[in-house]
C-alpha positions as CSV (number, residue, x, y, z in Angstrom):
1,X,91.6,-162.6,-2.1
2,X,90.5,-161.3,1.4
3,X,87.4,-159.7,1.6
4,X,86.8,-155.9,2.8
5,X,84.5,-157.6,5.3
6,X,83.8,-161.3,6.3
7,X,81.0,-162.1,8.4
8,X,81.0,-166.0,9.6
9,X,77.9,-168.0,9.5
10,X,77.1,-167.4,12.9
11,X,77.0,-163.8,12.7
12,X,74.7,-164.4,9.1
13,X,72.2,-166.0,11.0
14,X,71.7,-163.3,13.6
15,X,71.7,-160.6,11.8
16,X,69.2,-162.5,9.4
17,X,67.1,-162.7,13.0
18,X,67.3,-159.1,13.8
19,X,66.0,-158.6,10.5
20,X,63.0,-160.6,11.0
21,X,62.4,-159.3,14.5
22,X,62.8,-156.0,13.2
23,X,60.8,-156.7,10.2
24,X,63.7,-155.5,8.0
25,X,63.9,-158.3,5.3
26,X,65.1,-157.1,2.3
27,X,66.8,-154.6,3.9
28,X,71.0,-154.0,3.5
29,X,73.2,-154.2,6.1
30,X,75.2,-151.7,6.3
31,X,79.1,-152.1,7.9
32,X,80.8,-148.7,9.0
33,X,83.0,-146.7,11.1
34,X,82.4,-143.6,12.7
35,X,84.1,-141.1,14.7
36,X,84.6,-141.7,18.5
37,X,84.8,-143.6,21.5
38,X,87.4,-144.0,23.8
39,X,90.4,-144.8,21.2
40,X,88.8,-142.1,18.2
41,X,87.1,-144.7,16.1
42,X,83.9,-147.2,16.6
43,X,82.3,-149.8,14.4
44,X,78.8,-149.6,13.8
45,X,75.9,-152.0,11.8
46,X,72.9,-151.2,10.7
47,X,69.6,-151.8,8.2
48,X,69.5,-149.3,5.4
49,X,67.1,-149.2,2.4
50,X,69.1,-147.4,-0.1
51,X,72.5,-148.1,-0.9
52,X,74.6,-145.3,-2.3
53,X,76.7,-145.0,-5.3
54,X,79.8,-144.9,-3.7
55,X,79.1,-148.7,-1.5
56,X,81.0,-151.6,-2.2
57,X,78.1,-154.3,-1.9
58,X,79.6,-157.7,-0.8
59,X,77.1,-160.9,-0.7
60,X,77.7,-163.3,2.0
61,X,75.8,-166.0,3.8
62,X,72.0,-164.7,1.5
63,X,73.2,-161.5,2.9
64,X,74.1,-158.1,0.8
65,X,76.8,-155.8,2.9
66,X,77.3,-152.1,1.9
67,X,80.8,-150.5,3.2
68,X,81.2,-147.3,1.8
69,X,83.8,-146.2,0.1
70,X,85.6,-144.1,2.6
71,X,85.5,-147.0,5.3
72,X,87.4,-149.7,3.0
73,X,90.9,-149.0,4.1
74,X,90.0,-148.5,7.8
75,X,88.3,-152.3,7.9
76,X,89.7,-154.2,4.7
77,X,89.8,-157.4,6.3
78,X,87.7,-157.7,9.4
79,X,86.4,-160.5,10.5
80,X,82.8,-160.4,12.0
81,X,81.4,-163.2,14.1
82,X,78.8,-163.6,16.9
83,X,79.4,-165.5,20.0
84,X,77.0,-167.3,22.7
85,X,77.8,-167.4,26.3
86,X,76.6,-168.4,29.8
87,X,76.5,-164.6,29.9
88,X,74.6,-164.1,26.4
89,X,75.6,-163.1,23.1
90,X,77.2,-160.6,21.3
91,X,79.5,-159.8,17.8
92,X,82.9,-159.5,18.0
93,X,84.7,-157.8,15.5
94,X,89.0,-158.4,14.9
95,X,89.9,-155.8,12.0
96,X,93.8,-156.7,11.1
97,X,94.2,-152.8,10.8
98,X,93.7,-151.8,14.1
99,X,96.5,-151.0,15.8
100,X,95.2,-150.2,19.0
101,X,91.7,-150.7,20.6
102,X,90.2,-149.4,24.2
103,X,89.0,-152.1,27.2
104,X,86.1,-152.5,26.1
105,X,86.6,-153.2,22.8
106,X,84.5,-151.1,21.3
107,X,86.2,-148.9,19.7
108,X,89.7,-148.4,18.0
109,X,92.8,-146.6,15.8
110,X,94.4,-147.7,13.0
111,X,97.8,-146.4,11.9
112,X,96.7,-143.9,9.2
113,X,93.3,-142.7,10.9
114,X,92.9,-141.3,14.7
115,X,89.3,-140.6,14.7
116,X,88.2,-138.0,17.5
117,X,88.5,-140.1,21.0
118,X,86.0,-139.0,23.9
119,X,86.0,-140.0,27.4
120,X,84.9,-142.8,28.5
């Protein structure tokens, strides 16, 4: 069965370090979508407290994921892992629903839902 959201070890372990640095243990993190960016959609993460009634809460890796409801269909399936470079490090995201993304890869659409692009 494929998970709404997967995050790889890799990605684990540096979120579990922003927590720390951030003093956020205990903390959720939250996965979601929100409107905008050059292609109408971005993703974002984030620490949250509270989780909400409507949250699917995923456990992976000693971590506990909140997607909310309304953001299931747009990511069911991505993939979340963190990569280290010559040039740094950074997550990289590859949701199986998007069906097309901007340059920069930050932001996307999916077949059923546009988002509200800006300029870039």
């Amino acid at each position: 069965m494929t998970q709404i959201v997967e995050l790889s070890e890799a990605a684990a372990y540096q979120v579990k370090e922003m927590m720390t640095h951030n003093e956020e243990q205990g903390s959720f993190l939250r996965v979601a979508v929100h409107g905008g960016g050059c292609s109408g959609l971005s993703y974002g993460m984030g620490f949250e407290r509270e989780k909400n009634d409507t949250d699917t809460i995923l456990e992976q890796h000693g971590l506990t994921i909140l997607v909310s409801s309304e953001d299931q269909a747009i990511i069911n399936g991505t993939v979340i892992d963190y990569k280290q470079s010559l040039m740094g490090g950074g997550f990289t995201i590859e949701n199986p629903n998007a069906i097309a993304s901007c340059g920069c890869g930050s932001s996307f659409t999916t077949a059923t839902k546009k988002g509200t692009p800006e300029n870039c």
